[in-house]
N, C-alpha and C positions, 0 to 999 in steps of 0.2 A: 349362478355361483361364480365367484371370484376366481381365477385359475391359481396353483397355487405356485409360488415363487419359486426357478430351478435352487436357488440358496436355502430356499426352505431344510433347516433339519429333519433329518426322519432314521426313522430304525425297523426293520421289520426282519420276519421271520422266515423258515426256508418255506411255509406252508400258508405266510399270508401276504396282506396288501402293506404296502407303506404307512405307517401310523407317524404323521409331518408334529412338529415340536414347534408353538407358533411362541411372538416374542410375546401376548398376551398370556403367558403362562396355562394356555391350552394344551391341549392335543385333538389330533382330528383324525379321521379315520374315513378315505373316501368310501372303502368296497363297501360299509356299513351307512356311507354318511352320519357319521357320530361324532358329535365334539365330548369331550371329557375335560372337566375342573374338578377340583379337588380344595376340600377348606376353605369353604368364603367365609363361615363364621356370619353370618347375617345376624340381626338382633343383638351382636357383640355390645356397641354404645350404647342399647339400651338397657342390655342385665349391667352393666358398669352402673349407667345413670340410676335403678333401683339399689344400686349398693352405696350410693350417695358419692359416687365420682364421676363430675362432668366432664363427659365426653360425647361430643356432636355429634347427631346421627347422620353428617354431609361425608364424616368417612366412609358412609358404606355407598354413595351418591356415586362415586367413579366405579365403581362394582359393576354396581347398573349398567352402566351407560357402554363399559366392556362389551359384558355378554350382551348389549343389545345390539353392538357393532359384529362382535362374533356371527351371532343369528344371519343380519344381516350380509355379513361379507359371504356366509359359507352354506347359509342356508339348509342346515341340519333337520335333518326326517327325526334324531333320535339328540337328546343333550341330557348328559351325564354328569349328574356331582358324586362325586367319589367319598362320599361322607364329610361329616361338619357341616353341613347344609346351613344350619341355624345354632347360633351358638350355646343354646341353654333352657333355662328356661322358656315359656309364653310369653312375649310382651307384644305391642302394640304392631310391633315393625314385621312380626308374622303377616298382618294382613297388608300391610306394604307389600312384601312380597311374592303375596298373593295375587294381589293385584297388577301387578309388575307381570308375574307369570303367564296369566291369564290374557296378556296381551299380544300372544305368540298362539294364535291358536292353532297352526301348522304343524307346530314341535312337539313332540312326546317329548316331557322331561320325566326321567328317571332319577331316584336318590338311591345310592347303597350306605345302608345307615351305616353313622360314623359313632364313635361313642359319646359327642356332642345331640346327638339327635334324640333325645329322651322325649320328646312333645308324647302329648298322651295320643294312643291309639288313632281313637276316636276323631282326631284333629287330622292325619294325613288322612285317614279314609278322605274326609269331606274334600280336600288340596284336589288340585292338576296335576298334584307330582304323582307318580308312581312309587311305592316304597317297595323295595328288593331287601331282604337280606344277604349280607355277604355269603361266599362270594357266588358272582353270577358269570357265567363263560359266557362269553359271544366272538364268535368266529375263530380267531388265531390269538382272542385277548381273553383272559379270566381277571373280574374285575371286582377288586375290595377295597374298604377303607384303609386298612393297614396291612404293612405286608406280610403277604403268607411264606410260610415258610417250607410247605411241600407244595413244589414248582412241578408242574407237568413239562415236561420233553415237548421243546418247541412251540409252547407258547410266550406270550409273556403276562405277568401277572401285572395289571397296572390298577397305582396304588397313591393313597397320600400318608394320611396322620403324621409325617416327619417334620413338616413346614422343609423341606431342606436346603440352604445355603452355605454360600462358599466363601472366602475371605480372600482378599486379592489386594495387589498395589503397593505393598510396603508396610512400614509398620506406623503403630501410634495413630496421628490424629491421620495420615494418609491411606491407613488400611479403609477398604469399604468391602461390605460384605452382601452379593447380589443374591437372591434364588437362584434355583436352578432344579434343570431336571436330573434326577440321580439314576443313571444306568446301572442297573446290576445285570451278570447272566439270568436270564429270563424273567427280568422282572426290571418297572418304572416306576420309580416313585417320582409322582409332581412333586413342584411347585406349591403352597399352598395360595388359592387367587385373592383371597384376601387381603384387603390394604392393610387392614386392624388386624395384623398374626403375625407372632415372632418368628424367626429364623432360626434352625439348629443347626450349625456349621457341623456338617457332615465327614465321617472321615471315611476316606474312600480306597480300595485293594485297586491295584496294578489293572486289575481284571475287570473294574468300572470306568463307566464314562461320565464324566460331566456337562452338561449343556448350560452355561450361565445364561440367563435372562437380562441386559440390558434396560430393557424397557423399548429401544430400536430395533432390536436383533436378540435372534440365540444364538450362540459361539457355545463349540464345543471347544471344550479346556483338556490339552493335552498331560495326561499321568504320565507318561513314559514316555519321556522327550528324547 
């Protein structure tokens, strides 16, 4: 496994390990060996393309090619999608995926369904994934698709469904608007890892931190300069 960079962001608790904020819009988790993503939206281009609007299925191609780099640099015992796994309906790019998965045969992947995750029953039985209902605790982390709203003392709840982004640089055609991981007291909401998923510019209390995503780096963005 890759060591992980002293620059690395990370956040953690009075009762657990460091949980690192990578610029792939992860998170990792040593004491556990767990990486966690949130919203890839898989099968996205192809419910578009049954809705009769062409859209390439090479947008979900850098997805891949991520978490195969993730795997590889970090080498996870456990990998986590935090709901949205698949965008919608069944289409063809399910067994893409599948197949894709299958190629990891060292890693438990676990999904905590998201409310995109409607596939019938009978379809995750047969997967490599593991299907959890929300929420599921593990260690120092309780872990859902969207965030909860009664927080246990000293954990943190790590979470997605917000896509969340930030808007930065000026105004007009010079503003740009990055992901980011959204700090609350005791609670993470990623990044959504999806290349095909929108951004909700997030508004955030005095009492939040924000980690922007680059694409090089995560920079945490100071509120209270």
């Amino acid at each position: 496994m890759q060591k992980l960079d002293t620059q690395t962001p990370y956040i953690t608790t009075s009762i657990g390990s460091p949980l690192y904020l990578l610029k792939e819009k992860a998170a990792y988790c040593q004491a556990t060996n767990s990486l966690f993503i949130a919203d890839t939206h898989f099968g996205k281009a192809g419910h578009f393309r049954k809705a009769g609007i062409a859209v390439p299925e090479s947008v979900h191609l850098e997805d891949y090619k991520i978490i195969e780099e993730l795997i590889h640099t970090y080498q996870p015992a456990n990998f986590y999608f935090l709901g949205d796994l698949f965008h919608s309906d069944l289409n063809a790019q399910w067994v893409r995926l599948e197949e894709f998965l299958e190629g990891f045969t060292e890693v438990n992947f676990i999904l905590i369904k998201g409310n995109h995750d409607i596939l019938p029953k009978k379809i995750y039985q047969s997967s490599t994934i593991k299907v959890i209902d929300q929420p599921l605790e593990l260690d120092h982390l309780i872990l859902s698709h969207e965030p909860m709203e009664d927080l246990k003392e000293g954990k943190i709840n790590l979470c997605g469904h917000i896509h969340p982004g930030f808007s930065a640089g000026g105004s007009g055609a010079r503003k740009i608007k990055v992901p980011c991981f959204h700090q609350r007291p005791g609670q993470l909401i990623l990044p959504a890892f999806g290349k095909f998923t929108g951004l909700y510019n997030v508004t955030a209390e005095i009492a939040d931190r924000l980690f922007l995503v680059t694409g090089t780096k995560v920079i945490l963005f100071n509120l209270n300069p």
